[in-house]
C-alpha positions as CSV (number, residue, x, y, z in Angstrom):
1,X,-41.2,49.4,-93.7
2,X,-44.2,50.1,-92.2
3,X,-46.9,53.4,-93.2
4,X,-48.4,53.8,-90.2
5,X,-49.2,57.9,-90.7
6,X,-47.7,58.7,-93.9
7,X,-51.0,60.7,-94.9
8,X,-52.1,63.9,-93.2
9,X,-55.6,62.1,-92.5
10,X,-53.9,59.1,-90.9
11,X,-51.4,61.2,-88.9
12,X,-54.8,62.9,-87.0
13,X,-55.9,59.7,-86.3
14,X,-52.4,58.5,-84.8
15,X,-52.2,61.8,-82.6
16,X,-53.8,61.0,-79.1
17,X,-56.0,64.3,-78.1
18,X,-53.6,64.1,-74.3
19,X,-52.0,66.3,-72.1
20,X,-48.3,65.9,-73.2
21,X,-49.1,66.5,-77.1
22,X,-49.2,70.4,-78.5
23,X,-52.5,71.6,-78.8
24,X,-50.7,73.0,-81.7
25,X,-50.2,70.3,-83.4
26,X,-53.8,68.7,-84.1
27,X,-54.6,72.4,-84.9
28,X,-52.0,72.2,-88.1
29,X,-52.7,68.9,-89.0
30,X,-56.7,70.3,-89.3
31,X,-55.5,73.1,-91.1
32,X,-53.4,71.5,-93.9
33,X,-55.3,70.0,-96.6
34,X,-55.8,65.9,-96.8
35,X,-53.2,65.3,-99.6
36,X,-50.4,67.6,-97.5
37,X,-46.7,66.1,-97.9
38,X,-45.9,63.9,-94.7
39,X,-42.0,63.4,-94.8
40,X,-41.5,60.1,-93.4
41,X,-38.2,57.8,-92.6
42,X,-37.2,55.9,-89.5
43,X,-34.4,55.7,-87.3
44,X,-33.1,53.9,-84.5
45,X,-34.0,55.7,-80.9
46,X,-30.6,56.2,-80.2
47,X,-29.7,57.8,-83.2
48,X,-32.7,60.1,-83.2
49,X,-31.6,61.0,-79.6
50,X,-28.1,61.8,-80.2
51,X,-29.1,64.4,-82.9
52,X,-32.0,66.0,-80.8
53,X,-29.3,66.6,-78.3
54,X,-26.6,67.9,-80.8
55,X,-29.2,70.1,-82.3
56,X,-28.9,73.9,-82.0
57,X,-32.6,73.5,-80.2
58,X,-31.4,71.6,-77.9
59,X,-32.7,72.2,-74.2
60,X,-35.6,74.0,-75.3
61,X,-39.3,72.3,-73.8
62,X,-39.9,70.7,-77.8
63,X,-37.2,69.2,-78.1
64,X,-37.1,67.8,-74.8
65,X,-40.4,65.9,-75.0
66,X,-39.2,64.5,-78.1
67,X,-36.2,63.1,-76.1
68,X,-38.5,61.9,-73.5
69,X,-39.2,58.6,-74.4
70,X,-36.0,57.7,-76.7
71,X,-33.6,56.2,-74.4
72,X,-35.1,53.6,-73.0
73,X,-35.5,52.0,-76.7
74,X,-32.2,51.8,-77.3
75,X,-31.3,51.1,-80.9
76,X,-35.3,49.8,-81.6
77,X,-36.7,51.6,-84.9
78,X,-38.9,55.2,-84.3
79,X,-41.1,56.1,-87.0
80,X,-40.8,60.0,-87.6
81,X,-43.6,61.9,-89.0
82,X,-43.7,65.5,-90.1
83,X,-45.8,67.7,-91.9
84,X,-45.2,71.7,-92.2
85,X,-47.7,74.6,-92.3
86,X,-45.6,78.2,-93.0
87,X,-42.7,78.0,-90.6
88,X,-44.1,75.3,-87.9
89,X,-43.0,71.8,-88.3
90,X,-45.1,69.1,-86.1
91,X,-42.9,66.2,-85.5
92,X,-44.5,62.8,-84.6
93,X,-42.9,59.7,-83.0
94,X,-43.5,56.3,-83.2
95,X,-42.5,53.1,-82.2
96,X,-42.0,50.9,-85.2
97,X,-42.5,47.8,-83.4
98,X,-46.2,48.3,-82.6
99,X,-46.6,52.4,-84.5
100,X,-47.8,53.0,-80.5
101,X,-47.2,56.9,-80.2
102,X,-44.2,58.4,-78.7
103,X,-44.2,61.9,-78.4
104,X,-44.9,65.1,-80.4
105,X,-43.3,68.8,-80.8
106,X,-44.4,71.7,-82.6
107,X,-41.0,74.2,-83.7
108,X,-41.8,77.6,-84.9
109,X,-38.9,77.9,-87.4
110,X,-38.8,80.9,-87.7
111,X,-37.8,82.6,-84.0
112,X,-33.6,82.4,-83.9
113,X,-33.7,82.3,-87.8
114,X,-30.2,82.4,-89.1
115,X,-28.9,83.7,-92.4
116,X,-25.8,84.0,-94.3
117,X,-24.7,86.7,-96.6
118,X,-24.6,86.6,-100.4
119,X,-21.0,87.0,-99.7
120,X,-19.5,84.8,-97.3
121,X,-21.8,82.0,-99.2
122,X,-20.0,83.0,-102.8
123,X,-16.8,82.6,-101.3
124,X,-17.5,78.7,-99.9
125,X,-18.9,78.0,-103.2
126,X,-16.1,79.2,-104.8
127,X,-13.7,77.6,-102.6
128,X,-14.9,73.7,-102.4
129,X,-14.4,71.2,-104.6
130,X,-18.1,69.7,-103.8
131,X,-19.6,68.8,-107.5
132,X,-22.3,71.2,-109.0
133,X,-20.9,74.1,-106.9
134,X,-20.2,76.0,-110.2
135,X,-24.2,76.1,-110.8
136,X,-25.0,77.2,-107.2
137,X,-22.3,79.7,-107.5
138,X,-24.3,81.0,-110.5
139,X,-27.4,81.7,-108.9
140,X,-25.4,83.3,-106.1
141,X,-24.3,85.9,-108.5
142,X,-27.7,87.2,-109.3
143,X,-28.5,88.0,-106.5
144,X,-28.5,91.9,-104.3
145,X,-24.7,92.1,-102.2
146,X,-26.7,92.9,-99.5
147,X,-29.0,90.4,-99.7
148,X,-28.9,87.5,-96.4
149,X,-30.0,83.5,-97.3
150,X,-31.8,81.3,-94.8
151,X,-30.4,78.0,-93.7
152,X,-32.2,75.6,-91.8
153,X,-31.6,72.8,-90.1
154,X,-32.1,69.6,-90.9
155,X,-31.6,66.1,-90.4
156,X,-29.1,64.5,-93.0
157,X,-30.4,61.1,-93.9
158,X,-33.8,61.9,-94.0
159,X,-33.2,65.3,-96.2
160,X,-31.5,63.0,-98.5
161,X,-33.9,60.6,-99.1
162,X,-36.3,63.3,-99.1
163,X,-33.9,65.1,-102.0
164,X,-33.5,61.5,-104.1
165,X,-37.6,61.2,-104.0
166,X,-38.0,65.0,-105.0
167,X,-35.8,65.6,-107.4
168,X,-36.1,62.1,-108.9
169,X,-39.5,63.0,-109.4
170,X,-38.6,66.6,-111.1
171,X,-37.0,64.7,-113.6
172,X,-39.7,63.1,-114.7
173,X,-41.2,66.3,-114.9
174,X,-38.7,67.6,-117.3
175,X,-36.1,69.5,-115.5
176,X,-32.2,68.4,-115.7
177,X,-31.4,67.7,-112.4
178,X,-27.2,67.7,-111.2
179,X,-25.3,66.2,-108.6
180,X,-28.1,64.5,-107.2
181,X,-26.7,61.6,-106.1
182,X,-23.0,62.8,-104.9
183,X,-25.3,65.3,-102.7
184,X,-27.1,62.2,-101.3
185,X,-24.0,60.4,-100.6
186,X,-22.1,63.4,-98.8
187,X,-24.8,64.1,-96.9
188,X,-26.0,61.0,-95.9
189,X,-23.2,60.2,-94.3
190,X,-23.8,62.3,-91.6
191,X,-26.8,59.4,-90.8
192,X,-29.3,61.4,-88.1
193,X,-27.4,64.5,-87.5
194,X,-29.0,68.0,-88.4
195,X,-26.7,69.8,-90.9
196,X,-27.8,73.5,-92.1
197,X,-28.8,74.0,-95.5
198,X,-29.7,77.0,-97.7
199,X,-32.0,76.7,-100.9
200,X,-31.5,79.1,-103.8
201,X,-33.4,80.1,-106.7
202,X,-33.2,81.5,-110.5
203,X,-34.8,82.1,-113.2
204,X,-35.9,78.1,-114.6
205,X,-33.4,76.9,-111.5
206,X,-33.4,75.6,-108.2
207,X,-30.1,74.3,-105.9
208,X,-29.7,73.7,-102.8
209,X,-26.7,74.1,-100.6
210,X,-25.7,71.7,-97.9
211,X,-22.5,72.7,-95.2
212,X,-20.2,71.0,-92.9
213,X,-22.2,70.9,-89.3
214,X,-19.7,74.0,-88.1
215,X,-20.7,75.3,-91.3
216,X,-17.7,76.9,-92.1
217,X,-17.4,74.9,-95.8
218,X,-19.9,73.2,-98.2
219,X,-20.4,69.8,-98.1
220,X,-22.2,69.1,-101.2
221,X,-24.7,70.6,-103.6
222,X,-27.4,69.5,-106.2
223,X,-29.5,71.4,-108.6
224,X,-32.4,71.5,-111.0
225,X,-32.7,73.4,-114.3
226,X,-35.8,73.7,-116.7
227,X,-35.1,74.3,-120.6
228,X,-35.2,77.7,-121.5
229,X,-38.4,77.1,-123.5
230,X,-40.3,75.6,-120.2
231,X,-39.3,78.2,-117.8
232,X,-42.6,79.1,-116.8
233,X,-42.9,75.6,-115.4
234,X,-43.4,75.0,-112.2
235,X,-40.5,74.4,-109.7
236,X,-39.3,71.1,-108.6
């Protein structure tokens, strides 16, 4: 697989200073330091297309300059780049063949932000039979009734590679992780589709929540706990 822009300071180098690309963008990519996560995966064009249209952002002018440039490669391979600062996420395209650049969108996460209550999300945990939902379901408990949870949106197969990397490496690190890998499988089969997900958090524990894409049920969860003792460790 090629690496073409899989480091912040090679990702400003791959981003032509054009027109069509978000002045946004190269001001992010300035702002966040050299050594800056760049999630990375590839897809075919089609694929990337298809969930770009089925996404909830559909329509709007970032999304559609994403799309620009998809369908006429068909099922060839697009690199996707992104890299985060606060609630902005640049996204990057690439063509694998020759890494020549595509197309880039900034999304401000946060406008539309939708949440779910402590609530309805205690009674899907409690009604699936997705492994690890016990542990969620714990953290759940903790916190205020009136409290709301953030989902976001994201796509499936590259949130579960990013999920085997990232909590594979929190293992090392000491935590006990669950469910991992039945949280992988579930939701990778939903291949280049956005699904929501919600992330929770406890006192020496992490989990994270994916749903059905009408998000009416939970599709799988996975979780990380540090030993009592280490609980002023850092968070996977």
């Amino acid at each position: 697989m090629t690496t073409s822009g899989t480091s912040v300071p090679l990702l400003r180098v791959t981003l032509p200073d054009r027109p069509d690309v978000p002045t946004r963008a190269h001001e992010i990519l300035a702002a966040v330091p050299d050594d800056t996560d760049v999630l990375a995966y590839d897809a075919p064009a089609a694929g990337i297309a298809r969930a770009l249209r089925r996404s909830r952002r559909a329509g709007q002018p970032g999304n559609d300059v994403l799309l620009a440039p998809l369908d006429a490669l068909g099922d060839e391979l697009v690199l996707v780049r992104q890299v985060d600062l606060g609630d902005e996420l640049v996204t990057v395209l690439l063509r694998a063949a020759d890494e020549a650049f595509l197309s880039a969108a900034v999304v401000d996460r946060s406008a539309g932000v939708e949440t779910i209550s402590v609530a309805e999300l205690a009674m899907l945990l409690a009604a699936t039979a997705a492994p690890g939902a016990g542990c969620a379901l714990e953290l759940v408990r903790v916190l205020a009734p009136d409290e709301r949870i953030r989902l976001f949106e994201q796509g499936a197969r590259s949130t579960a590679r990013t999920f085997a990397t990232k909590y594979g490496l929190a293992a090392e690190r000491g935590f006990t992780v669950h469910d991992l890998e039945s949280f992988v499988d579930a939701v990778c089969r939903f291949g280049a589709a956005d699904l929501p997900f919600c992330a929770l958090e406890g006192p020496g524990a992490v989990a994270t929540v994916a749903f059905t894409p009408d998000r009416t049920a939970v599709l799988a969860t996975t979780s990380a706990r540090r030993s009592p003792a280490d609980q002023d460790e850092d968070r996977p």
